[in-house]
MARLUM-387275 format. One record per atom (N, C-alpha, C): z, x, y; residue in three letters. Coordinates in steps of 0.2 Angstrom, whole numbers, plus 2048, in hexadecimal, padded with zeros to 3 digits. Atoms other than C-alpha are relative to their C-alpha. Layout:
N
ZXYALA...
***
This chain:
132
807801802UNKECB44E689UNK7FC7FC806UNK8048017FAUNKEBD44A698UNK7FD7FC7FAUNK805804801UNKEB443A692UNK7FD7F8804UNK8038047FCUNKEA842C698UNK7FF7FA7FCUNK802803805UNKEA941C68FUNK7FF7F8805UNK8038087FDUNKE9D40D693UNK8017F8800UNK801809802UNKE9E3F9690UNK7FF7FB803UNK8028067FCUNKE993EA693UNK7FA7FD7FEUNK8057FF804UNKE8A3EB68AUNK7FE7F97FDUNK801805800UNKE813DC683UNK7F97FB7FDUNK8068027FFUNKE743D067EUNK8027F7805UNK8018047F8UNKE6F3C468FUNK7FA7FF7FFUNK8078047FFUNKE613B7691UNK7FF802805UNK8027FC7F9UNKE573BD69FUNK8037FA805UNK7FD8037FCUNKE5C3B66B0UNK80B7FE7FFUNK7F97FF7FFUNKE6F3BA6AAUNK804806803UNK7FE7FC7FCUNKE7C3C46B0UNK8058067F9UNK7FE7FC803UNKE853D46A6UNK805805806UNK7F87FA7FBUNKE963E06AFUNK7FF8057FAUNK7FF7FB804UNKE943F06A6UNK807807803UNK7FB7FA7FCUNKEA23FE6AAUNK8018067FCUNK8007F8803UNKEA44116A7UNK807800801UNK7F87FE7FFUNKEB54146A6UNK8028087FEUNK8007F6800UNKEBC4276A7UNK8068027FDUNK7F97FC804UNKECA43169DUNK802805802UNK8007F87FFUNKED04416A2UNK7FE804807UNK8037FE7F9UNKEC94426B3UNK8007FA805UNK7FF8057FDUNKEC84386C2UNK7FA7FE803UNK8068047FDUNKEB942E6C7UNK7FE803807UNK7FF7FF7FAUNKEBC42F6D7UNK7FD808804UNK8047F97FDUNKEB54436D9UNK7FC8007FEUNK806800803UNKEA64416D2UNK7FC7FB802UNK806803801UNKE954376D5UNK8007FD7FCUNK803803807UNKE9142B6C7UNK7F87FC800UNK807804800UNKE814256C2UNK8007FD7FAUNK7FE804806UNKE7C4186B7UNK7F78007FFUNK8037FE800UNKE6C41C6ACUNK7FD7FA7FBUNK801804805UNKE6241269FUNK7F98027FCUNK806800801UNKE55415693UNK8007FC7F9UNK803806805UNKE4A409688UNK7FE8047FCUNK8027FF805UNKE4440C678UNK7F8802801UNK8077FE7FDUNKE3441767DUNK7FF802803UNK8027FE7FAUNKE3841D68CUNK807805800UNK7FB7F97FDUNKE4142A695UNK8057FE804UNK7F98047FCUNKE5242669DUNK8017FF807UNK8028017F9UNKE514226AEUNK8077FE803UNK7F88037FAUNKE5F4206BCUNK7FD7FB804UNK7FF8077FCUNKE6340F6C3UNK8057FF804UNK7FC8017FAUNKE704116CFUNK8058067FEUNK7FE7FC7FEUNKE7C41D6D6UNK8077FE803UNK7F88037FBUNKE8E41E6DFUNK804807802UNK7FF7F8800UNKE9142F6E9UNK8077FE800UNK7FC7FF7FEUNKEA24366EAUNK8037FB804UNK7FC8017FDUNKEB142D6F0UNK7FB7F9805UNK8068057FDUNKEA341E6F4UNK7FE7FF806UNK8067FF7FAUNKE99426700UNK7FA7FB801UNK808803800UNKE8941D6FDUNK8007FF7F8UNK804804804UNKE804136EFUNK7F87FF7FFUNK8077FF800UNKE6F4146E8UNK7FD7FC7FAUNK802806805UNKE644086DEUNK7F78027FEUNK8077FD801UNKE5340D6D5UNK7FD7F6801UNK8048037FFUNKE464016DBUNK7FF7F77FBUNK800801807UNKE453F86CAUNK8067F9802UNK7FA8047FFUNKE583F16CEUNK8027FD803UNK7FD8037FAUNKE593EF6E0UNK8017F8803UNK7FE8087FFUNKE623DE6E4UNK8017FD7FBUNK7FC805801UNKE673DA6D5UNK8058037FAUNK7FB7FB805UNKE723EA6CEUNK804801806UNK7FD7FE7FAUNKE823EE6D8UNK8048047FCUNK7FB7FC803UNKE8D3FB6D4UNK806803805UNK7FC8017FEUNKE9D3FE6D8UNK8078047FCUNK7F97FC801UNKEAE4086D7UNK8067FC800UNK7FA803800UNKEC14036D0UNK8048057FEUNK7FC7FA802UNKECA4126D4UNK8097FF7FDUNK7FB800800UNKEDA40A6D1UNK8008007F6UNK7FF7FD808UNKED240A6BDUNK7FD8057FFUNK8057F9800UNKEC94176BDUNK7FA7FE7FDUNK806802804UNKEB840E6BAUNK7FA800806UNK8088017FCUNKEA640C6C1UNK7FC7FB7FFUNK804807806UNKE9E3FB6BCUNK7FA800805UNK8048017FEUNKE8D3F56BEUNK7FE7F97FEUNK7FF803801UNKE8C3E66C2UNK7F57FA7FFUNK8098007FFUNKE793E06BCUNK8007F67FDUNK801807800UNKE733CE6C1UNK7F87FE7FFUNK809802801UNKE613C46BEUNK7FD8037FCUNK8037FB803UNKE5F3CF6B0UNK7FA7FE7FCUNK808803804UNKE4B3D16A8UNK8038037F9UNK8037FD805UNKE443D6699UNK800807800UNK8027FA7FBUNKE403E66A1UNK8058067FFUNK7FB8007FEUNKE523E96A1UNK8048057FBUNK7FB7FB807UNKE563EE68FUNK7FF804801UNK7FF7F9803UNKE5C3FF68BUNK8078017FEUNK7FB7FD801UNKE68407687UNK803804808UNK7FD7FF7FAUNKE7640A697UNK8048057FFUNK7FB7FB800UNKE7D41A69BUNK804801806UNK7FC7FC7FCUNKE8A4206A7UNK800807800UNK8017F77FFUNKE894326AEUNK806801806UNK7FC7FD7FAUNKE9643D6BAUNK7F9806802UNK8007FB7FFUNKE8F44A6C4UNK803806801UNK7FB7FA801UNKE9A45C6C6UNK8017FF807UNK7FB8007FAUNKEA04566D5UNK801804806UNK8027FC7FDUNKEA34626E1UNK7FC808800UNK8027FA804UNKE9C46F6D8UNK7F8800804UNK8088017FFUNKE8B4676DDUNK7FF800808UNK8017FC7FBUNKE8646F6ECUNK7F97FB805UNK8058057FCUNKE784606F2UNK8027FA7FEUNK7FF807801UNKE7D44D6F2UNK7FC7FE7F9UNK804802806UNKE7A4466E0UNK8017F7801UNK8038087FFUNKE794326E8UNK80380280AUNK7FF8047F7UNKE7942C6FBUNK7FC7FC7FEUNK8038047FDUNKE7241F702UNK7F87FF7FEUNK8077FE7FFUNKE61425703UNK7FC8047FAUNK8037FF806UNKE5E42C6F2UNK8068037FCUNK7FB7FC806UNKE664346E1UNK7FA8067FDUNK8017FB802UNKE654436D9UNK8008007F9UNK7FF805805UNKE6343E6C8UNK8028077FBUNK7FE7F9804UNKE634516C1UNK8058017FEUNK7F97FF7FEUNKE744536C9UNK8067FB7FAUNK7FB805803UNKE7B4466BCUNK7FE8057F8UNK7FF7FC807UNKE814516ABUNK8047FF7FAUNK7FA801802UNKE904496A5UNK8007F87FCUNK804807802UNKE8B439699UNK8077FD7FCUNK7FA804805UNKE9542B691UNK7FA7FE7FAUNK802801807UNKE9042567FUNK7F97FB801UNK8058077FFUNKE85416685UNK8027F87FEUNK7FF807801UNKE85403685UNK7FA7FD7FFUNK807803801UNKE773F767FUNK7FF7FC803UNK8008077FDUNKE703E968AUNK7F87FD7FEUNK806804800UNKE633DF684UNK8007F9803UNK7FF8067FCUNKE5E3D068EUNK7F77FD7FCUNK803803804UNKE543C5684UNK7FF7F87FEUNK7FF8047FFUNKE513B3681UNK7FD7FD7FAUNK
***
């Protein structure tokens, strides 16, 4: 069984720090793209970062740049996100996503942007509220 399972999740006074991680079963991280997605109560889920293949490149929605970093531990088969300075702003509900890996025929992250379509493959979610 292929699945995506998230943690790390939380409540944090704003200006602290939260490690979330998607961990994988049945598959190898490693061939696939991940993104990491979240949506607040109201709104629509929006991508926050990215990590192509075999970590090509790294991508950060504006929102988070400088103080989310995400990152690969191919030796557990995980993907953390590691989120510092966190606001208000911040709550939502945090999800993990694969994309179909080599199947997908255009870059679903580099450098220079993501593909957020391209991401189909979802873990359950994790909560972060940052509140004081």
């Amino acid at each position: 069984q292929v699945t995506l399972v998230e943690s790390g999740g939380g409540l944090v006074q704003p200006g602290g720090s939260l490690r979330l991680s998607c961990a994988a079963s049945g598959f190898t991280l490693d061939y696939y793209a991940i993104g990491w997605f979240r949506q607040a109560p109201g709104k629509e889920r929006e991508g926050v970062s990215c990590v192509s293949r075999s970590n090509g490149g790294t991508y950060y929605a504006d929102s988070v740049k400088g103080r989310f970093t995400i990152s690969r531990d191919n030796a557990k088969n995980t993907v953390s996100l590691q989120m510092n300075s966190l606001k208000p702003e911040d709550t939502a509900v945090y999800y993990c996503a694969t994309d179909e890996g080599i199947l997908n025929l255009s870059p679903s992250c580099s450098d220079y942007g993501a593909r957020w379509g391209n991401f189909n493959s979802w873990g359950q979610g994790t909560q972060v509220t940052v509140s004081s």
